[in-house]
C-alpha positions as CSV (number, residue, x, y, z in Angstrom):
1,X,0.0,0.0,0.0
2,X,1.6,3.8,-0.5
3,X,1.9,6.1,1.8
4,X,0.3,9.5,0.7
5,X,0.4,13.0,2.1
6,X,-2.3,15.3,3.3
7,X,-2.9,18.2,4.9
8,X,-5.5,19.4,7.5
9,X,-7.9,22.4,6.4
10,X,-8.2,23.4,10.4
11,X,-5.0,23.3,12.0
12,X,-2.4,23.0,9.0
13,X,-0.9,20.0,10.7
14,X,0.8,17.8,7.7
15,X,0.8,14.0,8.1
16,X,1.0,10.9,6.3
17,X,-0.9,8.1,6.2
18,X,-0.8,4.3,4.7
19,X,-4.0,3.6,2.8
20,X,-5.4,2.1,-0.3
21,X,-5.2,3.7,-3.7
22,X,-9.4,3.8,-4.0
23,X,-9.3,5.9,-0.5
24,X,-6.5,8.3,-1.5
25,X,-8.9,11.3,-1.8
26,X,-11.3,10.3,1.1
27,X,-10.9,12.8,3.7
28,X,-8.6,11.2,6.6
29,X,-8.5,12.4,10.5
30,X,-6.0,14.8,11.7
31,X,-3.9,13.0,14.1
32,X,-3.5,17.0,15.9
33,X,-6.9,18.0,16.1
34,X,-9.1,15.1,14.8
35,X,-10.9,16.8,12.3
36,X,-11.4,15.1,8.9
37,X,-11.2,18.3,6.7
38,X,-7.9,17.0,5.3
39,X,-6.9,17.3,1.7
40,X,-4.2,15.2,0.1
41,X,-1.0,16.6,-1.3
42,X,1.0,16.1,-4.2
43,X,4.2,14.1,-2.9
44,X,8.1,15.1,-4.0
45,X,10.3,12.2,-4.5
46,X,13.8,12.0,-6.2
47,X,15.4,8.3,-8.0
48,X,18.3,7.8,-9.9
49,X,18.6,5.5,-12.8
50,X,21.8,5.2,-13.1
51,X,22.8,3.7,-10.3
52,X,25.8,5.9,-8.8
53,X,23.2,8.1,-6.6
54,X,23.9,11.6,-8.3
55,X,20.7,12.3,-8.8
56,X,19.5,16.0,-7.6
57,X,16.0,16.4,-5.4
58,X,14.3,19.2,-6.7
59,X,12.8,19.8,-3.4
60,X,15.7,20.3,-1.4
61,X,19.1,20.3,-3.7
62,X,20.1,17.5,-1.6
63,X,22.3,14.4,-3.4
């Protein structure tokens, strides 16, 4: 299962959470404040194909 990334519409508290692809855009509960206005966010990743781990992260710079 991915993990996908959301955000709460009350408190602004980010968190992640492990859940099926069908209930990716189902609002899940804030684990700071409990409510369940969340709303999921696009997630950042970096990969390298080659192999040797040069790749640059977009997000941060970061090797």
């Amino acid at each position: 299962m991915p993990i996908f990334e959301y955000k709460c519409q009350k408190c602004g508290a980010e968190f992640d959470e492990l859940d099926s692809v069908d209930n990716r855009d189902k609002p899940h509960k804030c684990p700071k404040c409990g409510s369940r206005k969340s709303e999921r966010q696009l997630s950042v990743f970096c990969a390298s194909s080659d192999g040797g781990g040069g790749a640059t992260c977009p997000s941060t710079g970061s090797t």
